[in-house]
C-alpha positions as CSV (number, residue, x, y, z in Angstrom):
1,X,0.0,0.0,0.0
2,X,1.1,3.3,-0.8
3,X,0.8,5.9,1.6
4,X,1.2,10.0,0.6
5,X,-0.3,13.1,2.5
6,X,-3.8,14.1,1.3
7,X,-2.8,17.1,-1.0
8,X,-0.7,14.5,-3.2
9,X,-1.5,13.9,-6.8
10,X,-3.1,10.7,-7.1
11,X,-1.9,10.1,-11.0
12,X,1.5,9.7,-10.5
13,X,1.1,7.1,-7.3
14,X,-0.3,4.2,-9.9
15,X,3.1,4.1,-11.3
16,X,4.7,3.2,-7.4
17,X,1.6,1.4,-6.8
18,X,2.1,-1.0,-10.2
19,X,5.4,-3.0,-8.6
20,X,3.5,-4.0,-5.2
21,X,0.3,-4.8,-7.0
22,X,2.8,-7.5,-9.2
23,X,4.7,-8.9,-6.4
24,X,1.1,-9.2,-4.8
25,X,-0.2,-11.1,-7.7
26,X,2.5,-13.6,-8.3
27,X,2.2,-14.4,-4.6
28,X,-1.2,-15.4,-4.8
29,X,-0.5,-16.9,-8.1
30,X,-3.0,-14.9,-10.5
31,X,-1.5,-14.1,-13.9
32,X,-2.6,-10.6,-14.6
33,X,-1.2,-10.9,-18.1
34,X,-3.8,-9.8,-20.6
35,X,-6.5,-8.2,-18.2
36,X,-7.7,-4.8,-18.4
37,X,-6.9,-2.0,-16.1
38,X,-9.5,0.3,-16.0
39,X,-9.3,3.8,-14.3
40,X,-10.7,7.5,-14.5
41,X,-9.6,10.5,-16.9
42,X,-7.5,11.5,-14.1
43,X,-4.9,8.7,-15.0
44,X,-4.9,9.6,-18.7
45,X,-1.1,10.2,-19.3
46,X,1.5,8.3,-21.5
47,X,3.5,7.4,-18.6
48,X,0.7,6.1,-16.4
49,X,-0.5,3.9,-20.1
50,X,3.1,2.9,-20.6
51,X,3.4,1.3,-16.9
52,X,0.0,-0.6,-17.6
53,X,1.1,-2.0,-20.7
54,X,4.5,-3.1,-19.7
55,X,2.6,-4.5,-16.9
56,X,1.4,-7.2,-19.3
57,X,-2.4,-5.5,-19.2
58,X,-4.1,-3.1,-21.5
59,X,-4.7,0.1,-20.4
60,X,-8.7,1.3,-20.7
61,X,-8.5,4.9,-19.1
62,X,-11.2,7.2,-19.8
63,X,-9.4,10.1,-22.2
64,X,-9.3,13.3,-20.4
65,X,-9.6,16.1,-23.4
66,X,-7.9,18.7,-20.9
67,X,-10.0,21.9,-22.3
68,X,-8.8,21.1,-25.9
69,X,-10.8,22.6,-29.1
70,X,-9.8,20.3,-32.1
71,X,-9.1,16.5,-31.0
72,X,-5.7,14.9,-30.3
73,X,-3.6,13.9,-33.4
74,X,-2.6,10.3,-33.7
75,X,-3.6,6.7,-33.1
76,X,-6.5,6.5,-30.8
77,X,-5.7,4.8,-27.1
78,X,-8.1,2.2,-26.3
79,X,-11.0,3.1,-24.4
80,X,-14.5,0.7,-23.5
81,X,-17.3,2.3,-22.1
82,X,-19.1,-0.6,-21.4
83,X,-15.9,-1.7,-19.2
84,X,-15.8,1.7,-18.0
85,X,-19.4,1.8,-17.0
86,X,-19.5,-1.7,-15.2
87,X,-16.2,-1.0,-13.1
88,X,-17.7,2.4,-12.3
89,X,-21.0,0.4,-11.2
90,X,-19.0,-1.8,-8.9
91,X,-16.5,1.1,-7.5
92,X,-19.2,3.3,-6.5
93,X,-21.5,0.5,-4.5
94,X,-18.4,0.0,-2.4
95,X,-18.4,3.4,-1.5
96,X,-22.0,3.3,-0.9
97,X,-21.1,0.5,1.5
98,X,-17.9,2.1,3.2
99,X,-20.3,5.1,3.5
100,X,-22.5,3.2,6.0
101,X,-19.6,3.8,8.4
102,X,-19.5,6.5,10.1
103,X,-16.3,6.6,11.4
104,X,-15.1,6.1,7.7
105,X,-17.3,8.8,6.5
106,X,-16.3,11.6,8.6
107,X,-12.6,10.1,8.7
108,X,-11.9,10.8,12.5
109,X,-8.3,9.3,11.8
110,X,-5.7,11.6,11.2
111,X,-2.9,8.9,11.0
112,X,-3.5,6.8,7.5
113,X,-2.5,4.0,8.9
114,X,-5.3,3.9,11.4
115,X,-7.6,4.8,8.7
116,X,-6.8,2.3,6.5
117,X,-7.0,-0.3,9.4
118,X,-10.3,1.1,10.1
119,X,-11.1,0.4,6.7
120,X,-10.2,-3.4,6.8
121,X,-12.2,-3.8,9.7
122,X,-15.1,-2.3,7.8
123,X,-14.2,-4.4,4.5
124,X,-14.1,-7.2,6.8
125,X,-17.3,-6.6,8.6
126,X,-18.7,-6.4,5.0
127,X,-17.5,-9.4,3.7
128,X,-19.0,-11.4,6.8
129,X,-22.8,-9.9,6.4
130,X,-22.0,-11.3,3.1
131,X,-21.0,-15.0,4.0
132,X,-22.9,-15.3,6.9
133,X,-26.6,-14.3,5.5
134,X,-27.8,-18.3,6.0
């Protein structure tokens, strides 16, 4: 997990965030060779697209036309709205679950650490409703 102070730029951290998520993988043993990463217009540089596809995955990042007038010259990057739309489906119920915390919703926690653990205690929680519904 990568941890940075709340004013940080969240495009750059994928990059430092793409090594961990690897070693991660491999331990478990899933291939992630061939899957697609999907992520905002936020992400939408050439570095961030370059990571992901020496990564082994295919990039599907929502273009972010950055106030232009005419549109951007060359080949086009690949882009699914249906992916798009289904992983936005799935990210925003999980935050309509976290939300039902209130300690997570206000963010009490000053340290990220003991946010973060707060959150795993709520994931957790979550995932036992889940398994334990009979």
């Amino acid at each position: 997990m990568v941890f940075v102070p709340g004013n940080k730029n969240e495009s750059p951290l994928i990059r430092e965030a793409m090594k961990p998520l690897m070693r991660i993988a491999k331990a478990v043993g899933f291939s992630l060779n061939g899957s697609v990463m999907s992520l905002d217009g936020v992400y939408d540089c050439r570095a961030n697209r370059k990571k992901i596809f020496n990564s082994g995955m295919k990039p599907n990042i929502n273009p972010n036309k950055r106030n232009r007038k005419k549109t951007k010259r060359g080949r086009k990057p690949m882009f699914s709205a249906a992916i798009f739309k289904e992983r936005f489906r799935t990210i925003e119920r999980i935050f309509a679950w976290e939300d039902k915390f209130k300690r997570l919703l206000l963010r009490f926690e000053r340290i990220s650490t003991h946010h973060y653990g707060m959150k795993y205690i709520a994931y957790a929680m979550i995932n036992l409703r889940h398994f334990c519904k009979g």
